[in-house]
C-alpha positions as CSV (number, residue, x, y, z in Angstrom):
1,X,92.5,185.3,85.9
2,X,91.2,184.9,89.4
3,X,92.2,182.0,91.8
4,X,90.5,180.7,94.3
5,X,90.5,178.1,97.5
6,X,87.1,176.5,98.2
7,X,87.9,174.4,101.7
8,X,84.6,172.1,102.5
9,X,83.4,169.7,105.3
10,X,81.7,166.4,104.2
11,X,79.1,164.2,105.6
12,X,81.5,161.0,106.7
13,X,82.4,158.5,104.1
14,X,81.3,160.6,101.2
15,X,84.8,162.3,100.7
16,X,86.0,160.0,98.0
17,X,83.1,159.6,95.9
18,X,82.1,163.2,96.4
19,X,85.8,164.5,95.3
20,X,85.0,163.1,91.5
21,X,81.8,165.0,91.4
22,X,83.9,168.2,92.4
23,X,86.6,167.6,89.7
24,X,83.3,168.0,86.6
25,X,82.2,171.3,88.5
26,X,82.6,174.7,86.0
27,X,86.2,176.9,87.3
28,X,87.4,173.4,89.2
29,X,91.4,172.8,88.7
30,X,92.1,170.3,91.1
31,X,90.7,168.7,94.0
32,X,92.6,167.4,97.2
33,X,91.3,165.5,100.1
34,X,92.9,166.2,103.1
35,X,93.4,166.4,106.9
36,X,92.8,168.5,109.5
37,X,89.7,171.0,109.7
38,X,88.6,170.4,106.3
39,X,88.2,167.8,104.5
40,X,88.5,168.8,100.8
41,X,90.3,171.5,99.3
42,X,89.2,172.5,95.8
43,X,91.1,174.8,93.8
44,X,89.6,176.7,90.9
45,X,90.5,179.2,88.6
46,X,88.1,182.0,86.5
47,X,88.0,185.1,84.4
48,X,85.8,186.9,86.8
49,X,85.5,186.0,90.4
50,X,81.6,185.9,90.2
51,X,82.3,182.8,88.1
52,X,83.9,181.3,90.9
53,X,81.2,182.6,93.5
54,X,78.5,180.6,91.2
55,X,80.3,177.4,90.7
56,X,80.5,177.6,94.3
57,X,76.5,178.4,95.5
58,X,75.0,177.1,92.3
59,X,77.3,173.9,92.0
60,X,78.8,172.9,95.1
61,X,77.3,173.7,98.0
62,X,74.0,172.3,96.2
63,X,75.9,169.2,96.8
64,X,73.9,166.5,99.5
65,X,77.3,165.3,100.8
66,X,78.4,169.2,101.7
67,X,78.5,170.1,105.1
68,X,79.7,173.2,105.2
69,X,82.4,175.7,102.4
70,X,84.5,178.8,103.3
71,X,85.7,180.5,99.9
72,X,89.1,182.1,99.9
73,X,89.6,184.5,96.8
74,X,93.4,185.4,96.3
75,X,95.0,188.5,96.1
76,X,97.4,187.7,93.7
């Protein structure tokens, strides 16, 4: 199983809505809106890490509200 941290920027007011769209997404476990640098943090969980990689480009970041996503794979 591979684990995974997906941190994303937002377009402003969009964080709520947008954070029940992320929870339907393929390989998503949880999703917490935060503060700081980011504005979401997704977690998400796989067999392979390709599956995360495609949620991520195919599913996510297709997303109009997305500004921006940095993907952090762990080594664990």
């Amino acid at each position: 199983m591979v684990r995974a941290f997906i941190m994303l920027k937002t377009t402003t007011g969009q964080t709520e809505a947008l954070s029940e769209t992320l929870g339907g997404i393929d390989n998503v476990t949880a999703v917490n809106v935060v503060a700081g640098d980011f504005d979401v943090i997704v977690e998400s969980e796989a067999e392979e890490v390709y599956d995360i990689i495609n949620s991520v480009s195919a599913q996510i970041r297709d997303l109009e509200a997305i500004v921006d996503t940095k993907t952090y794979i762990c080594l664990e």
